[in-house]
C-alpha positions in Angstrom: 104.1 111.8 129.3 102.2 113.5 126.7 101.9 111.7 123.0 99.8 112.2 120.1 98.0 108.8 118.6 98.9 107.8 114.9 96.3 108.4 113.0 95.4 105.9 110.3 93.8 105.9 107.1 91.2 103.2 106.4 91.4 102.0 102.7 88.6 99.0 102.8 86.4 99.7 99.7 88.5 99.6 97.0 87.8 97.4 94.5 89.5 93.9 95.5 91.6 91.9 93.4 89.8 89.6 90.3 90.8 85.9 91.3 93.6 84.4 89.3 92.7 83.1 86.0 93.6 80.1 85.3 91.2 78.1 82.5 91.8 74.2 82.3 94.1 73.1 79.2 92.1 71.8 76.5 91.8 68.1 77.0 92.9 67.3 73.5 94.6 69.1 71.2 92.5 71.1 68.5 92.4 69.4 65.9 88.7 68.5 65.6 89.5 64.5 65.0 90.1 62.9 68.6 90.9 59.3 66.7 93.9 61.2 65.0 94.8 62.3 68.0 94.9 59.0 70.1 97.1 57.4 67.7 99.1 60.5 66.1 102.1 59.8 68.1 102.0 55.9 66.7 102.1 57.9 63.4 104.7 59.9 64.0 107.5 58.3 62.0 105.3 57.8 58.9 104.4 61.3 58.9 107.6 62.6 58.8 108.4 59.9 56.0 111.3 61.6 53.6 109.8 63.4 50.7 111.9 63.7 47.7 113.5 67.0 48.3 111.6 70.1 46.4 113.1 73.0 45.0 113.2 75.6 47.9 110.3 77.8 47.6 111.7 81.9 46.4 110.1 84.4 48.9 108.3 87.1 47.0 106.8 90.2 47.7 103.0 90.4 48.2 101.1 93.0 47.4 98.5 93.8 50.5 95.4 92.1 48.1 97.4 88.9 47.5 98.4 88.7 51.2 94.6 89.2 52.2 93.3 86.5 49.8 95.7 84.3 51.0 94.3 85.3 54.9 90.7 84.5 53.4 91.7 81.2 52.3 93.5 80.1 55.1 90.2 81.4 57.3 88.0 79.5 55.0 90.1 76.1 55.2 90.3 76.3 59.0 86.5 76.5 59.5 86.0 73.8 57.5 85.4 70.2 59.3 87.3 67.5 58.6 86.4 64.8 56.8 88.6 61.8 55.5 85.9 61.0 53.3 86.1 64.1 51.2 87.5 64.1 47.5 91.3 64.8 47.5 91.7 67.8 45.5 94.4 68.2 42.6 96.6 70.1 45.0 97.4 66.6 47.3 100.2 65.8 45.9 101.4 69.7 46.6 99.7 70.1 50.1 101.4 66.4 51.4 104.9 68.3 50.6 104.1 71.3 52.5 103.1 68.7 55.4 106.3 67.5 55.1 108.4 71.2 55.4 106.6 71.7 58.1 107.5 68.4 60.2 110.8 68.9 59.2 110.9 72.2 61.0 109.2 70.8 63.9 112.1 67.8 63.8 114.9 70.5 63.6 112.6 72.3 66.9 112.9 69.0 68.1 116.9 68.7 68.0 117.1 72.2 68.9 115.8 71.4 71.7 118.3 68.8 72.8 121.1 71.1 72.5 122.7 73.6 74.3 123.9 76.8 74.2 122.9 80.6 74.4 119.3 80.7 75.4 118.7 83.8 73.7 119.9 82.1 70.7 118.0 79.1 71.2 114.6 80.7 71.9 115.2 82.9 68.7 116.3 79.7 66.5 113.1 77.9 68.6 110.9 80.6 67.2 112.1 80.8 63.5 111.1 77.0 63.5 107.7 77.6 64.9 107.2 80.3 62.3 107.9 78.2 59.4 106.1 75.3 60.6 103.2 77.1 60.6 103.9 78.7 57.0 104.4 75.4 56.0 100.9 73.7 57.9 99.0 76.3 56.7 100.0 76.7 53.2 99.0 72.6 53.0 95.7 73.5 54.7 95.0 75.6 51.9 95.9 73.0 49.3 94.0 70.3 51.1 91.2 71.4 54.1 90.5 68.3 54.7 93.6 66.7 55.8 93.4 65.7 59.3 97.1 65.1 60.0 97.8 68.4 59.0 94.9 70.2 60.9 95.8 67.8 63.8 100.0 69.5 63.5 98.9 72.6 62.9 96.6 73.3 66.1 99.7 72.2 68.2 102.2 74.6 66.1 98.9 77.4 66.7 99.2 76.0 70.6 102.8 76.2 70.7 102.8 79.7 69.7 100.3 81.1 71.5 102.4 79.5 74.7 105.4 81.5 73.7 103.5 85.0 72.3 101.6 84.9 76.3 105.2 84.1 77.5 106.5 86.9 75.6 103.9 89.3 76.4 102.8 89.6 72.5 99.5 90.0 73.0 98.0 90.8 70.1 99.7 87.6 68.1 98.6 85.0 71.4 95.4 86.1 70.3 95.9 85.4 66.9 96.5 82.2 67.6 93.7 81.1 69.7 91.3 82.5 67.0 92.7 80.4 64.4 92.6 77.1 67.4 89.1 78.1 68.0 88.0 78.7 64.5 89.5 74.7 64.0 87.5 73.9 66.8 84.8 75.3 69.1 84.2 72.5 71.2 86.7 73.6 73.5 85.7 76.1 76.5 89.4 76.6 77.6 90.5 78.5 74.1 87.3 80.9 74.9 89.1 81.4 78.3 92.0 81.9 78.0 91.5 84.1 74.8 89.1 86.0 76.7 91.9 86.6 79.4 94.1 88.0 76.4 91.8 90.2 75.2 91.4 91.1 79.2 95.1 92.1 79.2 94.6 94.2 76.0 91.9 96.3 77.3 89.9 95.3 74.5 86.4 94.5 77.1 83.7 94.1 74.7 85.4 91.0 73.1 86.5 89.8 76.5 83.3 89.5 77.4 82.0 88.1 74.5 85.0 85.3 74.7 83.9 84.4 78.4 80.4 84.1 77.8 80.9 82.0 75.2 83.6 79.8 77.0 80.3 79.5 80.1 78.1 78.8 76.9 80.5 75.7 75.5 81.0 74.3 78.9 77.9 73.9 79.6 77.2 72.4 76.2 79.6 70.0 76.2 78.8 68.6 80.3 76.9 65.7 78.9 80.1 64.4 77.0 82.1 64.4 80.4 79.6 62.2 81.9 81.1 58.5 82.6 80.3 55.8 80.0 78.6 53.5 82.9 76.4 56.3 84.1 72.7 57.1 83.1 72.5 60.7 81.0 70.1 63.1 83.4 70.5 66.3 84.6 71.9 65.0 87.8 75.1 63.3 86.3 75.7 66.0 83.9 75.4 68.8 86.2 78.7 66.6 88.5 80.6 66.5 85.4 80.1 70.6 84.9 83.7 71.8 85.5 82.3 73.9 88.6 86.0 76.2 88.8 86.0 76.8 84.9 82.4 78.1 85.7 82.6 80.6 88.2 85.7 82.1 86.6 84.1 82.3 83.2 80.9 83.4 84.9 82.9 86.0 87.1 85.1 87.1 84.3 82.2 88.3 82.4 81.0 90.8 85.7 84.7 91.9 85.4 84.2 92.9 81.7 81.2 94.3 82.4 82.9 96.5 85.0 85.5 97.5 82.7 82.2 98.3 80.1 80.5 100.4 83.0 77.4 98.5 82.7 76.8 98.0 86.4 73.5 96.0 86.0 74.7 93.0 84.0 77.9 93.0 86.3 75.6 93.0 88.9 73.4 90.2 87.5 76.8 88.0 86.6 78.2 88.7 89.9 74.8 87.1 92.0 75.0 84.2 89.2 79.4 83.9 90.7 77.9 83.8 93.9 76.9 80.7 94.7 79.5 78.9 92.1 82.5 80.5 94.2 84.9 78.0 94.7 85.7 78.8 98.3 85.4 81.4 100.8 87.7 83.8 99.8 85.9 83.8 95.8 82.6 84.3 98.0 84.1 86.5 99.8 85.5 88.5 96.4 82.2 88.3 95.0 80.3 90.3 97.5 83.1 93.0 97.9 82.8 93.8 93.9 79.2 93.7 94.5 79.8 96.6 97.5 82.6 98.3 95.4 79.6 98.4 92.2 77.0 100.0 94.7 79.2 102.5 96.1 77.7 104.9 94.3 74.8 103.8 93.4 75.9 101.6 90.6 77.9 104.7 89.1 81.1 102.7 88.1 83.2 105.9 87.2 82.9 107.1 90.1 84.3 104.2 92.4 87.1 103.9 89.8 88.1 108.0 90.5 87.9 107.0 94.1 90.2 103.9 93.6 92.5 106.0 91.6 92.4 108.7 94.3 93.4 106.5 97.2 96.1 105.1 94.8 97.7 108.9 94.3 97.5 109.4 98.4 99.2 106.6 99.2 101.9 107.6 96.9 102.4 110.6 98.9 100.7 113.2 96.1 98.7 114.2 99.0 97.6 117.9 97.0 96.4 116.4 93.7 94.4 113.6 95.6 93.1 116.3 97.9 91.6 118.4 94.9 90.3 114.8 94.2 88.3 113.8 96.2 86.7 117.6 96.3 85.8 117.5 92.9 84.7 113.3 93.2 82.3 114.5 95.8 80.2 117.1 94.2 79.6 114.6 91.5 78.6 111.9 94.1 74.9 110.6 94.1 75.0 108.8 97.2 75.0 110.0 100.6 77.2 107.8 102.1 79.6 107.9 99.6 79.9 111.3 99.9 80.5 110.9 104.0 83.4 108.6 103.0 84.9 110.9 100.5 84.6 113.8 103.6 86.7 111.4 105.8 89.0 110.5 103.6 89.7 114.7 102.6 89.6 115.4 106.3 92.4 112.8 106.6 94.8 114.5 103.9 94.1 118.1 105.3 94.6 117.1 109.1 97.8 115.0 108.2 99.2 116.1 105.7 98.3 119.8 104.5 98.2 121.5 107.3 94.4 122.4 107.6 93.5 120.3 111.1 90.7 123.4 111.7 89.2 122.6 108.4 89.4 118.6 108.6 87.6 118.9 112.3 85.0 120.7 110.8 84.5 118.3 108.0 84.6 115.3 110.3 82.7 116.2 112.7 79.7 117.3 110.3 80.4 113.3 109.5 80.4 112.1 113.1 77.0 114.5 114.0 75.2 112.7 111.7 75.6 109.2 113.0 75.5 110.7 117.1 72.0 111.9 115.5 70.8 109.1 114.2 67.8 107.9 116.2 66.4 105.5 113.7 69.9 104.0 112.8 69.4 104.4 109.5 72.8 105.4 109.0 74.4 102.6 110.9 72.7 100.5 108.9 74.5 96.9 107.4 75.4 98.9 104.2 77.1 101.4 105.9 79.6 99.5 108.0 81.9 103.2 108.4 80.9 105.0 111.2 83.7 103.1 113.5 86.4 104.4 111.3 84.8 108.1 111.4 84.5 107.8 115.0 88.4 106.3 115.3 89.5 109.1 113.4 87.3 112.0 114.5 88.5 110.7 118.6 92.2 110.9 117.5 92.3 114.0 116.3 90.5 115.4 119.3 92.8 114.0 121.3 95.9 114.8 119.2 94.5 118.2 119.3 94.1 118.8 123.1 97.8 117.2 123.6 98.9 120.2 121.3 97.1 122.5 123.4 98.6 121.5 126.5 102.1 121.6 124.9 101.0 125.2 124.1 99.8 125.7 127.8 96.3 126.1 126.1 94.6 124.6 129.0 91.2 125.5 128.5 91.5 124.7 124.6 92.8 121.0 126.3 90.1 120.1 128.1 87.7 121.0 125.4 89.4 118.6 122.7 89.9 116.0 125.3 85.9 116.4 126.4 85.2 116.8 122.4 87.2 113.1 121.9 85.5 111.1 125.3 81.7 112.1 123.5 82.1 110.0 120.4 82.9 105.9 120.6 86.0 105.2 119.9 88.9 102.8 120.9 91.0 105.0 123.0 88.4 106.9 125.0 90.6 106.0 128.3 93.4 108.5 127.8 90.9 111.4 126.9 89.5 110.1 129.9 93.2 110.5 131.7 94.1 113.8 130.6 90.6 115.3 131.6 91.3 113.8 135.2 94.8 115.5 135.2 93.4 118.8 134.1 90.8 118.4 136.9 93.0 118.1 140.0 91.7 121.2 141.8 87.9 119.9 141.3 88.3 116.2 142.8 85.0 115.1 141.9 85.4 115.7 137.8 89.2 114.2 138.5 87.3 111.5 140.2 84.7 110.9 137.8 87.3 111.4 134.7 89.6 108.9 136.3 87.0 106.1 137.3 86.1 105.8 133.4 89.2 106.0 132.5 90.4 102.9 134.7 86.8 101.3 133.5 88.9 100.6 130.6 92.4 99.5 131.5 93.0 97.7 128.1 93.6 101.6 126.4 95.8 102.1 129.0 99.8 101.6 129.4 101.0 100.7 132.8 102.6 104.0 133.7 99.0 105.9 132.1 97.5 103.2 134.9 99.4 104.3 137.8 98.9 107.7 136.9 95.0 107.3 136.8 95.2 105.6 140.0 97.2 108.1 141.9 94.7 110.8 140.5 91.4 109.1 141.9 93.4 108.2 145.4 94.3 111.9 145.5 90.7 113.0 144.8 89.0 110.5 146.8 91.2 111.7 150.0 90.1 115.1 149.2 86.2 114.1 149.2 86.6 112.4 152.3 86.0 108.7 151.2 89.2 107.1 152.6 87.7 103.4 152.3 87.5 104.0 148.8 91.1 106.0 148.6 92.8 103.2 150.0 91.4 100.6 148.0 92.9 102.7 145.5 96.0 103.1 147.0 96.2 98.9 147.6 95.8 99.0 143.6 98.5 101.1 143.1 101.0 99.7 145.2 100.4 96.5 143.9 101.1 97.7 139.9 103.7 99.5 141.1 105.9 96.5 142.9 104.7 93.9 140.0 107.0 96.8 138.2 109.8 96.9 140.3 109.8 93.0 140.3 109.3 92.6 136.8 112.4 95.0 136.0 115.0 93.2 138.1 
């Protein structure tokens, strides 16, 4: 029975998936004063101490200058450290009652929590609470920069939203938020993360990359702290406390900005610094696929980005407008063996798919002659690790080919493709082998020779495609007059033929 081979595209190369991101949480909340923290939640209750009751504040209008100063301020007052010790200012007495609207809203957050009801209600109630707790926080860090209670309330409010804008996909406000964390304080390497995975998701790269280097830079500044109390300060001890994960993201996620940047050399440079902080085999194994998918073409990012996008449009069955793809991707190619690739994957779409098999042998076997020719195996080489799938490809067709001539009684046309497919390596050389030896029953030395190689190979083979090889070289080998050999043949046969019969009862 006469089949054609599926013919398979081979999509290794594209650039593989970034690893996950996931930046540790900061280890303490930012609010710059670690002592406040430890015993903040002992403080609780005097913090949100009753406050004789203010006049409710009238919302007014700002003009676009007012709003900015007040922006300034509040930018100015974040930055600044704090220190119990400084002078309260004449705005204390003010800045405590803003404190003290704003833990009421977190209180009424608090009890909202604790109820039930609509969710969509609750998360929009949950959210106008947030939002005037951080009015509130910031319009007494204004008044008073140097409260630490209120710097300490505030970060979590700025934590809290950031959580529910990267929820919410509200990009552009997350980010808002972990400037104003960071700008409080800048010991912590997991706001620079996970700010520069925001700005990541916002296709905003030159900040992205900017955020991660300086979330490597803080992490490795801030090692020494992480060593344990009882152990000696050296280079040794600090380099076990380096978070070694947070590392070789931040360090990776700065090759992946460069990428986005098209600056192949310092993604190359930050990509052989990921290397050997990989966390496992499959981050190595990442690693020196981006490398590949960078050197492509010669370090000529755009270029392996049009392939990607190409690859992307075939597999979604726009098989015409990836064709005129890849044509155009190729005259712009600088590298050789890009280019080969880009000819395979057009000879694919035009055998397949457009109706142009004449053209895609052509193109394929241009491809295939240049590896067949390579003496020096320069081609074959470690960084071209392609020539199986050209050779896979180029043998199918062939062989697809001579089964269409035979179905057209093109017999002469047959045994050319099928003698075409058995001269280049490939997987399935055994039933070009077959059909050869069937087309060469009237000279029983080819149908000899043909069917020897193709039982050489009996894992290409299918049981019936087996007996039909064997009952070709017993026929031939009668015909040449060496019966010894015919009925060792013959014994084969029979045998495959009654483990049939016994195995279909």
């Amino acid at each position: 029975m006469l089949s054609a081979l599926v013919l398979l595209p081979h999509c290794a190369g594209s650039k593989p998936a970034r690893p996950a991101f996931g930046p540790p949480a900061p280890t303490v909340a930012a609010g710059l004063d670690s002592a406040v923290v430890a015993r903040s939640d002992a403080l609780a209750e005097s913090l949100f101490v009753s406050w004789e009751r203010q006049e409710a504040a009238q919302l007014q209008r700002q003009t676009g200058q007012q709003q900015q100063e007040i922006s300034d301020a509040l930018w100015q007052a974040l930055g600044n450290a704090a220190d119990s010790s400084m002078t309260a200012t004449a705005d204390t007495v003010q800045a405590i009652g803003k404190f003290n609207q704003g833990a009421q809203q977190l209180l009424a957050l608090q009890q909202l929590q604790q109820t039930g009801g609509d969710p969509v209600q609750l998360r929009a109630r949950s959210q106008a609470h947030l939002d005037s707790a951080r009015i509130y926080f910031e319009a007494a860090i204004r008044l008073n920069p140097f409260d630490a209670n209120t710097r300490l309330w505030l970060a979590r409010v700025y934590q809290l939203l950031a959580e529910r804008f990267l929820a919410d996909t509200r990009l552009p406000e997350a980010a808002l938020m972990l400037r104003r964390l960071i700008r409080m304080d800048r010991g912590q390497h997991g706001l620079h993360g996970r700010l520069g995975e925001v700005y990541l998701r916002m296709n905003q790269w030159a900040p992205a990359k900017e955020q991660f280097s300086q979330a490597e830079f803080v992490l490795r500044e801030t090692a020494e702290f992480q060593v344990p109390e009882g152990a000696a300060l050296n280079d040794s001890t600090i380099a076990a406390a380096l978070d070694s994960a947070a590392l070789f993201l931040y360090v990776y996620y700065q090759a992946e900005s460069d990428i986005r940047l098209h600056r192949a050399d310092s993604a190359l440079a930050n990509l052989e610094r990921a290397l050997p902080l990989a966390r496992n085999g499959e981050d190595g194994a990442t690693v020196r696929r981006t490398i590949d998918w960078i050197n492509w073409d010669d370090g000529n990012i755009r270029n392996a980005e049009y392939r990607d996008r190409l690859i992307e449009l075939a597999d979604g069955q726009q098989y015409a407008e990836a064709a005129a793809g890849f044509a155009r991707l190729k005259d712009g190619l600088k590298n050789p063996r890009a280019a080969r690739e880009i000819d395979w994957r057009l000879a694919l779409l035009e055998y397949s798919h457009l109706g142009r098999e004449a053209q895609a042998l052509e193109r394929l076997s241009a491809v295939v002659r240049y590896y067949l020719n390579d003496s020096l195996q320069t081609a074959t080489a470690a960084v071209d690790t392609m020539s199986e799938t050209y050779f896979n490809s180029f043998g199918t067709m062939c062989h697809n080919q001579g089964v269409q001539a035979l179905k057209d009684k093109k017999l002469r046309r047959a045994l050319a493709y099928f003698t075409q497919s058995t001269e280049v390596p490939w997987p399935q050389q055994a039933k070009s082998y077959l059909e050869i030896a069937r087309l060469s029953v009237n000279n029983p030395a080819k149908a000899v020779d043909a069917a020897g190689k193709a039982l050489a190979a009996p894992q290409q083979l299918d049981g019936r495609e087996q007996q039909d090889a064997l009952r070709v070289m017993v026929g031939g080998l009668k015909r040449l007059g060496r019966f010894d050999e015919a009925k060792e043949y013959y014994r084969r046969y029979r045998q495959q033929v009654q483990e049939k019969e016994s195995q279909s009862e």
